[in-house]
Phi, psi and omega in degrees: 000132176265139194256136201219126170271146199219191202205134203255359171250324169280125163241126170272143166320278200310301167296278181345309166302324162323293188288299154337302155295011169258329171324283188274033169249353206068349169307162190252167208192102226252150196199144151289143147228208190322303193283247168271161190270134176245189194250137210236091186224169167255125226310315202292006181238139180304289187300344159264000172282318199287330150326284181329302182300318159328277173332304177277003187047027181291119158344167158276122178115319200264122182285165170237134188279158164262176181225100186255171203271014215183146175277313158317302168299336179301295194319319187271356166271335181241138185271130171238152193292142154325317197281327173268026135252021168261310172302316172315298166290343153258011194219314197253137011311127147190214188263346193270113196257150177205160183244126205223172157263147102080348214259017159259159159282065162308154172270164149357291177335317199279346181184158184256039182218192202272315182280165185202112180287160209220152191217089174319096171285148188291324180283145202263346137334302205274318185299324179271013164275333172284353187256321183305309208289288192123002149199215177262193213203128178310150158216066162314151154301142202273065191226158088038115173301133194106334212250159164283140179312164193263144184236002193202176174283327169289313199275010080353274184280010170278308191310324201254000216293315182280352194293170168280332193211154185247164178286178194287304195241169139229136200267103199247151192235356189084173177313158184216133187328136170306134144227174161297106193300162217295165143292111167282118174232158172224182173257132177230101184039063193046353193269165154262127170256133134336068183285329161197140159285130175240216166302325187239114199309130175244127196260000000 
């Protein structure tokens, strides 16, 4: 795995650029976000999804969320309901995932149904690999399925210490503060449902 030192507010052209060609090669790519460090591949290529599962020994079938660079870009890849678009415009950049269909050609892999969660994040990594990329980009926790999130480089490579393969890059910003992942909601019979409690409270 290659170590890429980053600045966790700042993105320079030149990594960023790294990083984004590590993408579009199929490689996995390890990045801060708001929480814990996720994994980062491009949703749209088979083989680096099934890579992704591989690594983390995640089932086939068990979805993983995305992350776009933008409430546009969200938008033109995922249908989101009117009522968890009101949550949208108060929450993103943030911690808040909702779930939607569809409307890019995901691969197989992220789910065995049309939907899928999708997240504007407030950290500014995960957001320019997805405006680099041109759409959006997994971001799974960067761990071993089971393992605790990684909050660090060490906590990474302890996690991953057994695997067959490692991710390509990390982007690394150094430790990174505990917090709670982000809050999952749907549209439910017009309502919001709650699928996991995060960061952000829904009353």
């Amino acid at each position: 795995m290659r170590i890429l030192k980053v600045d966790k507010y700042r993105v320079t052209k030149r990594k960023l650029a790294e990083a984004v060609a590590v993408l579009r090669a199929g490689g996995v790519v390890v990045h801060p976000t708001e929480s814990s460090y996720g994994l980062a591949v491009d949703p749209a290529n088979r083989e680096a999804v099934r890579r992704l599962f591989e690594l983390k020994g995640r089932p086939d079938g068990k979805p993983v969320l995305v992350v776009a660079a933008s409430v546009g870009q969200a938008e033109r890849n995922v249908v989101i309901h009117p009522v968890l678009k009101r949550l949208v415009r108060r929450c993103w950049p943030g911690p808040l995932t909702v779930v939607g269909n569809s409307r890019l050609v995901f691969c197989h892999g992220l789910g065995k149904s049309r939907s899928i969660a999708v997240r504007v994040p407030a950290s500014a990594w995960p957001r320019a690999l997805a405006a680099g990329l041109g759409r959006p980009v997994t971001s799974t926790s960067a761990n071993r399925s089971d393992d605790p999130p990684a909050y660090s480089l060490a906590a990474v490579r302890r996690s991953f210490a057994a695997s067959t393969f490692q991710p390509d890059l990390m982007l690394d910003v150094g430790p990174l503060p505990r917090r709670l992942p982000s809050t999952i909601v749907r549209e439910r019979r017009g309502r919001v449902e709650v699928l996991r409690s995060g960061s952000i409270a829904i009353l």
